[in-house]
C-alpha positions, 0 to 999 in steps of 0.5 A: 044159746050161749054168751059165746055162741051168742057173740059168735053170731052176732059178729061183726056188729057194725056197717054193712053187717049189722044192718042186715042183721036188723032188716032187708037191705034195698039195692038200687035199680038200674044206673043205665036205664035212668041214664037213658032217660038224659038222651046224652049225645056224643058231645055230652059223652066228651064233655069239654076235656074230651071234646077232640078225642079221637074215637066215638066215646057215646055208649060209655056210661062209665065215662059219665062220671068224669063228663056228667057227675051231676047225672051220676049224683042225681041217679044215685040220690033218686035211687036213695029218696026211694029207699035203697040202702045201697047204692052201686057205683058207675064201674060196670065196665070200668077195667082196662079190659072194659075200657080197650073198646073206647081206647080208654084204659088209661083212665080205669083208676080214674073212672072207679076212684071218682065214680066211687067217690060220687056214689060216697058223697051222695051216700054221706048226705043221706046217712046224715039226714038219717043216722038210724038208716046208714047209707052204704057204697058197693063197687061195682065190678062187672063181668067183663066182654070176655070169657075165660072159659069158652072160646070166642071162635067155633073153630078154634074151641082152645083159644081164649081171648083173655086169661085168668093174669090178664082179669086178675091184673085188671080186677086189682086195678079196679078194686085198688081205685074203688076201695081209695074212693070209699065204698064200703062193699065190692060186688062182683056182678052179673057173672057168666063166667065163674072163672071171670069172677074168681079171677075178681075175687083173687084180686080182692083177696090180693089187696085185703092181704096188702092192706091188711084190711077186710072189705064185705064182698057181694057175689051175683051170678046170672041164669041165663035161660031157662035151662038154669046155667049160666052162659058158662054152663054151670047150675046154680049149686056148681056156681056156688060152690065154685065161689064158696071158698071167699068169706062172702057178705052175699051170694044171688043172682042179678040180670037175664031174667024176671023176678018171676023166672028167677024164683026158682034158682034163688029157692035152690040157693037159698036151701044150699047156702048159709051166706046172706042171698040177694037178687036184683033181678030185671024189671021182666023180660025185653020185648021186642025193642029191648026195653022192659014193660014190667010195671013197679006193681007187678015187680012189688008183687013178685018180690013180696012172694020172695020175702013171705018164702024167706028167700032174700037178705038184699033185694034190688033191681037191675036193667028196666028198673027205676026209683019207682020200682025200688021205692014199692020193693022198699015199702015192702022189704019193711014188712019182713024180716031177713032171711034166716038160713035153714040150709044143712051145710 
């Protein structure tokens, strides 16, 4: 290889970049099963300055932030003790979009500003326990409760319920307010829809271009079933190239299924793709009460299957998942290298 080819490669050096150049990097699990574990009620939910706000506010995580930092804090710590190098902000849902449900869109730049700035400051102390294993912030930007490419009503297949202004116009909220709190990495998540994401990710590049500054982008789509589309109907090699045209820190897949039953569609991303691949898949599939029995051994056993096969870059967790599984993913995770892309682009 040549001095230049050489520095080619290894550019950028630093952050995010460097790191996975050096080893695996570990995502966090899952923020909503460990809030679960708080059993918040209504009033925990409002806190003092919600306290006679006129709609039931329960079920909104990303108002924990503002109501319950310290549970946020201690998440993202547990998550950290454990091993993971990344950890993602309480912002699944924090859009106007989002937060229409609860009458809340005035508080997005708010909820993503502070619930970033918990995650940095958590991070931070870390990192300076540790220099040697810098801690890193991803926005997280969910997928939103509506589709832009399906109608929501069987009688009327050409209506939407959003458009493509209406999530572009909401992401950059998002993306503006996460990037002034600190995170170092925006991944946009879970995604159904690929339209959704790319409305996300046209936001992103809006406020790079304003900023005149770059940002590492994580991308994670979700399979929903075994049929291997996700909910919007493409296959795993129509999903990427629908997103291929960002400069992408990382492209995989998160949530729906196991680590087990998602294998198969990370092998065809992973022969497809010169990008960095992650996963964070859930802990198994629900039972019938919707929770997740996978144990971290079982999990830890799956994952390891993913890193002799060379297939991931950045492994995670997502719902079922704990500290306790990210600590058994991250003792692994140490014992293999990184993913080297052997795709013929």
């Amino acid at each position: 290889m040549s001095k230049d080819s050489k520095i080619a490669v290894e550019t950028p050096p630093s952050g995010v970049w460097g790191a996975l150049k050096k080893r695996i990097l570990v995502l966090d699990g899952a923020m909503g099963t460990m809030l679960q574990r708080y059993n918040f009620s209504e009033e925990d939910f409002r806190g003092e300055r919600f306290k006679d706000f006129p709609h039931p506010l329960k079920g909104n995580n990303d108002l924990l932030s503002l109501t319950q930092p310290q549970a946020i804090k201690a998440v993202h710590a547990a998550y950290f003790e454990a091993g993971a190098d990344i950890v993602e902000t309480n912002t699944f849902s924090g859009t106007t979009i989002g937060m229409a449900d609860y009458h809340l869109e005035d508080l997005v730049y708010e909820l993503n500003y502070e619930s970033a700035k918990l995650a940095r400051e958590v991070a931070d102390e870390f990192t300076a326990k540790n220099p040697d294993q810098p801690r890193f912030v991803a926005g997280s930007i969910g997928p939103t409760n509506r589709t832009a490419s399906m109608s929501p009503d069987v009688n009327d297949p050409g209506y939407r319920a959003v458009t493509f202004d209406d999530l572009r116009i909401a992401y950059k909220q998002q993306v503006e307010a996460l990037l002034d709190g600190g995170c170092d990495i925006l991944l946009v998540e879970t995604i159904f829809d690929t339209l959704n994401a790319k409305a996300a990710l046209f936001a992103i590049e809006e406020v790079k271009e304003e900023r005149n500054i770059d940002v590492p982008i994580m991308v994670s789509g979700t399979i929903t079933d075994a049929s291997g589309r996700t909910l919007s109907g493409q296959t795993v090699e129509a999903f990427l190239i629908s997103v291929s045209h960002i400069p992408l820190l990382s492209v995989g897949f998160n949530c729906a299924l196991g680590a087990d039953l998602l294998k198969p569609y990370l092998q065809t991303l992973s022969h497809n793709t010169s990008f960095n691949i992650s996963a964070h898949p859930n802990a198994g599939l629900p039972n019938a009460f919707g929770e997740y029995d996978e144990t971290p051994e079982e999990m830890q056993a799956q994952i390891r299957s993913y890193l002799e096969d060379n297939l991931i870059n950045i492994i995670g967790g997502c719902c079922g998942t704990t500290p306790e599984h990210i600590k058994l993913i991250a003792d692994i995770a140490k014992e293999y290298k990184p993913r080297v892309s052997t795709a013929v682009m």
